[in-house]
C-alpha positions as CSV (number, residue, x, y, z in Angstrom):
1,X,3.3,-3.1,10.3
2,X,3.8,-1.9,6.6
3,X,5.8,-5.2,4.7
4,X,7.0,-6.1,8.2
5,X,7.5,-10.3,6.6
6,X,5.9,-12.8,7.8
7,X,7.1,-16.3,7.0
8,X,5.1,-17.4,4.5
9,X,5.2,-19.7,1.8
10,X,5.8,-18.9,-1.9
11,X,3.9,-21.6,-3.0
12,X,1.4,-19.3,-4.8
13,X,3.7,-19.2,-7.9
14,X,3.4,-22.2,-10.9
15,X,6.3,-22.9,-13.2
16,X,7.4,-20.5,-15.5
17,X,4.9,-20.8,-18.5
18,X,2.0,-22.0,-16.5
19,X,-1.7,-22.2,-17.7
20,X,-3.2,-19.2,-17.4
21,X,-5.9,-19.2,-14.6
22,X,-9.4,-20.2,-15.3
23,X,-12.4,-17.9,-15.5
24,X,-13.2,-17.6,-11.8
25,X,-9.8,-17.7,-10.6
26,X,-8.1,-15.3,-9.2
27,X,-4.4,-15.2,-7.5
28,X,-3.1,-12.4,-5.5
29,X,0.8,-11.9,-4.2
30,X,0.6,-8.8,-2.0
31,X,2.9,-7.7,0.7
32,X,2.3,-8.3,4.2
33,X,0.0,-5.2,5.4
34,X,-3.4,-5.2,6.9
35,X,-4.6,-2.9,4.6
36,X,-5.6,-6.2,2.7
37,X,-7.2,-8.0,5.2
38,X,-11.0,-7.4,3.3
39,X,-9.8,-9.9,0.8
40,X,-9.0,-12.5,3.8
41,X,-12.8,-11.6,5.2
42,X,-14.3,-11.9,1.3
43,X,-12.7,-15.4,1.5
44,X,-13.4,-16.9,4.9
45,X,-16.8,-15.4,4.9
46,X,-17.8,-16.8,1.7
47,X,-18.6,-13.8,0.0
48,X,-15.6,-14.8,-3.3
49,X,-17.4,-18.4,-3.3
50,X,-20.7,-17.1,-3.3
51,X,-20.0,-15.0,-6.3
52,X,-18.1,-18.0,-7.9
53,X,-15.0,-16.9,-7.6
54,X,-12.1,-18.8,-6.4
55,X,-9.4,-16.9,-4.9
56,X,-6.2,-17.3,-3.5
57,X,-4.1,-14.9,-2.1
58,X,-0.1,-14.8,-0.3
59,X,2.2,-12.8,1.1
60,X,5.2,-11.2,-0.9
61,X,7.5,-8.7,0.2
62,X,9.7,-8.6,-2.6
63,X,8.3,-6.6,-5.5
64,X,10.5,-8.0,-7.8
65,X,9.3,-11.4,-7.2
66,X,5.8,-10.3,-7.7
67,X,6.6,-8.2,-10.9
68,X,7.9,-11.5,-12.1
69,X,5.0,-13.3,-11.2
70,X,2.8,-10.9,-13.1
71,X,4.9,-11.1,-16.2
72,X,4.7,-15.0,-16.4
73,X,1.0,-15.0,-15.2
74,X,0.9,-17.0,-12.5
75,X,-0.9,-14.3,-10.8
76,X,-3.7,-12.2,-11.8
77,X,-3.9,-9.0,-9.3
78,X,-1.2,-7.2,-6.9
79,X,-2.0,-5.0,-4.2
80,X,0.6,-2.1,-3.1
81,X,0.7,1.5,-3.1
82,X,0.7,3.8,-5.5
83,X,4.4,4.8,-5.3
84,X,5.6,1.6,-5.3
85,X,3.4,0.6,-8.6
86,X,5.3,3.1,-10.2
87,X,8.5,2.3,-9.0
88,X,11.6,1.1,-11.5
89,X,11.5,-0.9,-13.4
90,X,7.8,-0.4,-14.1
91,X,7.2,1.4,-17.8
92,X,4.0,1.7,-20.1
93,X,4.1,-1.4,-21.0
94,X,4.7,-3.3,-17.5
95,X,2.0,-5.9,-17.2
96,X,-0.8,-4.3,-14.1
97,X,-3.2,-1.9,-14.2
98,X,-5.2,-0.4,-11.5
99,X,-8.6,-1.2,-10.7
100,X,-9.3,-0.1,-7.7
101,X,-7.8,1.5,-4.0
102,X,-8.4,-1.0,-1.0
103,X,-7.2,1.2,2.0
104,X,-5.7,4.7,2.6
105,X,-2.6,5.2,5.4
106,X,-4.1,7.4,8.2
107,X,-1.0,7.7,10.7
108,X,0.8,3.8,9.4
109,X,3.4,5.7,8.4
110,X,5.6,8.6,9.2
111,X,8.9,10.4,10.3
112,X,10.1,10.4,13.8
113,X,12.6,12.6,15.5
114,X,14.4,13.7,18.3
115,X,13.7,16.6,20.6
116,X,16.4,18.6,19.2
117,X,14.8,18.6,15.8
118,X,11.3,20.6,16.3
119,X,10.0,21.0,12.8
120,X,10.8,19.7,9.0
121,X,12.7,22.5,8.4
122,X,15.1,21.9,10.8
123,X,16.4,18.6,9.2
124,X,18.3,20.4,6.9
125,X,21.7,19.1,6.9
126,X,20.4,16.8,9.4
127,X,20.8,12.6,9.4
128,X,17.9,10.7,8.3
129,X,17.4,7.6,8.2
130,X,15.1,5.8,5.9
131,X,14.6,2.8,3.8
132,X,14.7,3.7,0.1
133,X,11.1,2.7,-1.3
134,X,8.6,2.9,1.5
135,X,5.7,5.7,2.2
136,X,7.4,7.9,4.5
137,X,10.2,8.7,2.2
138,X,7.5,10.3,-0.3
139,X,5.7,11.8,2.9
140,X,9.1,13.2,3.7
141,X,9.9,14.2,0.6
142,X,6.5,16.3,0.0
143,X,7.1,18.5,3.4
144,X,10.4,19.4,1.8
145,X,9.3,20.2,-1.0
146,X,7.1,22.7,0.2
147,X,9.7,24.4,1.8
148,X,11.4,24.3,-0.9
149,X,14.3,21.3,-0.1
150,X,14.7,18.1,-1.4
151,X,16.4,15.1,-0.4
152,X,19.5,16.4,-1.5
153,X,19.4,19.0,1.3
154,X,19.2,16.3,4.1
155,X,21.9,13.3,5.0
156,X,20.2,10.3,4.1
157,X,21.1,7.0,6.1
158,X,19.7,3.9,4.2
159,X,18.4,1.3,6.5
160,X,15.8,-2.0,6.8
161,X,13.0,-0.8,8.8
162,X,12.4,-3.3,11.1
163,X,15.6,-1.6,12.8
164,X,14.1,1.4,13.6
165,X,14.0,0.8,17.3
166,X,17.6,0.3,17.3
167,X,18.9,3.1,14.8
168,X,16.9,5.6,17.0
169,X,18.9,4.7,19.8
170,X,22.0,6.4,18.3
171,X,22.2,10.3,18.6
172,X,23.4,10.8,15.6
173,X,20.5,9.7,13.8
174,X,18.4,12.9,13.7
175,X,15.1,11.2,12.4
176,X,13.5,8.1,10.9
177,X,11.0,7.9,8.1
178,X,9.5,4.6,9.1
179,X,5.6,2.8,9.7
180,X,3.6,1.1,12.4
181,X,4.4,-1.2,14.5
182,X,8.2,0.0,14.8
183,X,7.3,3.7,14.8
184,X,5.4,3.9,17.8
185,X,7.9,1.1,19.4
186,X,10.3,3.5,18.6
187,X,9.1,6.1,20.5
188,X,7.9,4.8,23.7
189,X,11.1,3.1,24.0
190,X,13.9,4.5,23.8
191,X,12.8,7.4,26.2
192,X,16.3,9.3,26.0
193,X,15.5,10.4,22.8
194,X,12.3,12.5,23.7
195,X,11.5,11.9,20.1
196,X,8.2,13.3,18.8
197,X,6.0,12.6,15.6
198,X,7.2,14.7,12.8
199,X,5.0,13.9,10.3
200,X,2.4,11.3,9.6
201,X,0.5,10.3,6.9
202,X,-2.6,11.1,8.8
203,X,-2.1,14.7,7.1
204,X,-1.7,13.0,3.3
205,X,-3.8,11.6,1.1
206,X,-0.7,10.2,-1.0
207,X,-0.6,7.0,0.6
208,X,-3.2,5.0,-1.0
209,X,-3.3,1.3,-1.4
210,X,-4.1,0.0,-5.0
211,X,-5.5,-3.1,-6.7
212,X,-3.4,-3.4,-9.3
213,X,-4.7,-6.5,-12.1
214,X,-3.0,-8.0,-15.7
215,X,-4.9,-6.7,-18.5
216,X,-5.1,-9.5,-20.6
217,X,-6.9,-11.2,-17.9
218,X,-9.3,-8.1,-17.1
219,X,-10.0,-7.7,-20.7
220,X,-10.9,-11.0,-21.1
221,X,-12.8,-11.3,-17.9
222,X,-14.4,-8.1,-17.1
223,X,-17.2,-9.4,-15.1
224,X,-15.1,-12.2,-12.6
225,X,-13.3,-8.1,-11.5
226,X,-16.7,-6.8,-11.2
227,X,-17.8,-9.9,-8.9
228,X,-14.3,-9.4,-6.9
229,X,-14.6,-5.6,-5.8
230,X,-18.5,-6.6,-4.7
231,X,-16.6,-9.3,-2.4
232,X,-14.1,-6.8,-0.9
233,X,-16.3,-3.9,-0.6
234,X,-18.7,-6.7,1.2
235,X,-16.3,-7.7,3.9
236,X,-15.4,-3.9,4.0
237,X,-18.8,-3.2,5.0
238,X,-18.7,-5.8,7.3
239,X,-16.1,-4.2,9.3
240,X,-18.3,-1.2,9.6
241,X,-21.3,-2.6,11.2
242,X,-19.3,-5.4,13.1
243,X,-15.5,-4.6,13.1
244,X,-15.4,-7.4,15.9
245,X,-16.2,-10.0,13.5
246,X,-14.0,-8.6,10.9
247,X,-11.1,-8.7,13.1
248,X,-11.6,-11.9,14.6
249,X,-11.1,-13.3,10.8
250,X,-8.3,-10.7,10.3
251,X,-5.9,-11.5,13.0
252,X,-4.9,-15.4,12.1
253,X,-3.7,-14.6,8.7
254,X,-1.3,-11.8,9.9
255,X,0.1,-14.0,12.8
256,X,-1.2,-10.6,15.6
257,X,-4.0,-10.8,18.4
258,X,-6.8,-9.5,17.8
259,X,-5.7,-6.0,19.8
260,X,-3.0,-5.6,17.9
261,X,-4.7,-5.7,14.9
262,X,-7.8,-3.9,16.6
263,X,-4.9,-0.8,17.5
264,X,-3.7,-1.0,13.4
265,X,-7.3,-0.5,12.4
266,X,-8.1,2.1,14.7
267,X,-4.6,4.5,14.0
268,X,-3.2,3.7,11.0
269,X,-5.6,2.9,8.4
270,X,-8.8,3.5,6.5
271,X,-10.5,0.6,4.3
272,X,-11.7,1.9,1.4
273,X,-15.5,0.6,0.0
274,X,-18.0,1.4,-2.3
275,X,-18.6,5.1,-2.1
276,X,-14.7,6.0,-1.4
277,X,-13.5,4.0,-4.7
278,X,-15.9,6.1,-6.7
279,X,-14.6,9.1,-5.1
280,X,-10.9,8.2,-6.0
281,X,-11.5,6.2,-9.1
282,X,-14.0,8.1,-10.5
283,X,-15.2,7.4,-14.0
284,X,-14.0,8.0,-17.4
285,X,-15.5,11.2,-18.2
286,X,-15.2,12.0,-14.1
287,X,-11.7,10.8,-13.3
288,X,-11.5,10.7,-9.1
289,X,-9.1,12.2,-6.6
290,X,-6.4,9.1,-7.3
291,X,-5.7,10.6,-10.6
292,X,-3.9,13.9,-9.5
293,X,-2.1,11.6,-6.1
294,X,-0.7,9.4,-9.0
295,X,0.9,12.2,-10.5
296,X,2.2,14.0,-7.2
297,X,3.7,10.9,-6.3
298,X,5.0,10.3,-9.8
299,X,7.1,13.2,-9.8
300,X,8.2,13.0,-6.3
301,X,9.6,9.0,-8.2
302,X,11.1,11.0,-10.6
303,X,12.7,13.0,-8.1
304,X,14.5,10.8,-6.4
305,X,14.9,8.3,-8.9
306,X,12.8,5.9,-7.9
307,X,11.7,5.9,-11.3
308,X,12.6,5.8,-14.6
309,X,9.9,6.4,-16.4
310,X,7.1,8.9,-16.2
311,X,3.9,7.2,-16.5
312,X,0.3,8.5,-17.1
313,X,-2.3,7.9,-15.1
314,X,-4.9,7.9,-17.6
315,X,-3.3,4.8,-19.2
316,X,-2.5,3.0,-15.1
317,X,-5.9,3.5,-14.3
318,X,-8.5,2.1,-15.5
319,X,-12.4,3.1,-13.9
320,X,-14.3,0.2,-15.6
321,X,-15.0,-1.9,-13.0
322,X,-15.8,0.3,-10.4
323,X,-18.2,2.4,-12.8
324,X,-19.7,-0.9,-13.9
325,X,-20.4,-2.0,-10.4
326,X,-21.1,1.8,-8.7
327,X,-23.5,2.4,-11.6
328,X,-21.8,5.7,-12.4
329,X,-21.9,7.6,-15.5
């Protein structure tokens, strides 16, 4: 379901040189993944409001659009992964900075193949097809490295994901680094193929949603950040102790039933509260787990040029928020 669009209106973004937002406002662009749905919860639950916040959030495939947004301000957070906040033409001094994770992929995403290829290493010399910039390219990309292969080694077939069903059709397409829904549509369909699960980011950590916010706008308003994790983190904890609830709120904003987005929680994803941010985010003197993933998925950028410019995560991370809200020295 990764950035599958949905039609949705841009209407989120002011004129060019609009007003910065006030105090308690806060505007998201995010792409259309339901690894965001706690911020959807936070605000139909009340939780944002309660904490006198007023946020507003949209869907936005297009990073470049959202980059843009940023830049102006006419937004004041992003949510993506971590290897596509670093993506070009991101450098140091790109407006964004990250806050906070939100969810982790835990089987979203992956490669598929067919029954003639039986492990990684058999895709060498092999056609795979795969768009440029999603997850499963740097999930593909870190199982060849291992064996020592790159990209280089493989035949790579650019592609839109949503085609995955079709492209797997043809036998000369080898395998498909792709995400949910279209991955597992992929392989109960088209039968002929016997395809199998290759690899899945249920056996990564390096897919990890992000809150990424300006830092003018944090530095300015530390405290409205603080007051906006509590809201996530409070719908989050929601979904533990009634996921029913949760999804019922969910499901409308992403245009899916309630099963369907029942099956995405329960396969694909982890939400990511309290006690998990602290453990990736860590604090200053502590930094968390997310600082060595930004790094392995910085160079794996670099690798393939997805990148220009190597960026450290010391200076694209910031713990403040979660330390002041987690108590954590």
């Amino acid at each position: 379901m990764r950035h599958v669009a949905i039609a949705a209106a841009f209407s989120l973004l002011l004129a060019s040189g609009a007003a910065r937002a006030e105090d308690g406002k806060i505007r998201i662009l995010a792409p259309t993944w339901t690894g965001y749905a706690p911020v959807f919860v936070a605000m139909d639950k009340g939780y944002f409001k309660e904490l006198g916040l007023d946020v507003e959030m949209r869907f936005e495939d297009d990073r470049s659009n959202v980059l843009a947004a940023m830049t102006r301000g006419d937004i004041e957070v992003d949510m993506r992964t971590v290897g596509e906040h670093q993506g070009r033409p991101r450098d140091a001094s790109t407006p964004g900075i990250i806050i906070a994770t939100i969810d982790k992929s835990v089987g979203g995403d992956g490669v598929i193949a067919g029954d003639k290829i039986g492990t990684v290493a058999d895709l060498k010399g092999k056609t795979v097809a795969v768009e440029p910039n999603i997850p499963a390219r740097l999930l593909l990309q870190l199982e060849l490295k291992k064996l020592g292969l790159t990209l280089d080694d493989l035949k790579i077939k650019e592609i839109m994901t949503q085609d995955t069903v079709a492209v797997f059709a043809d036998p000369s397409i080898d395998a498909i680094g792709t995400y949910e829904p279209v991955m597992s549509q992929a392989l109960s369909s088209q039968t002929q193929r016997k395809g199998k699960l290759l690899i899945s980011s249920k056996d990564s950590e390096i897919i990890i949603d992000i809150i990424d916010v300006r830092q003018d706008d944090l530095k300015k308003n530390p405290v409205k950040y603080q007051k906006f994790l509590t809201g996530i983190f409070k719908a989050i904890d929601l979904y533990k102790s009634d996921p029913a609830e949760f999804i019922k709120l969910a499901a409308p904003h992403y245009n899916l039933s309630e099963k369907e987005v029942k099956e995405i929680f329960d396969t694909s994803l982890e939400f990511t509260g309290k006690a998990d941010n602290l453990e990736m985010i860590g604090t200053k003197e502590k930094p968390g787990k997310l600082y060595e993933i930004f790094d392995t998925v910085m160079q794996l950028n670099l690798d393939y040029k997805a990148a220009d410019t190597k960026l450290d995560a010391k200076q694209q991370i910031d713990p403040s928020v979660v330390t002041a809200i987690t108590g954590a020295k």
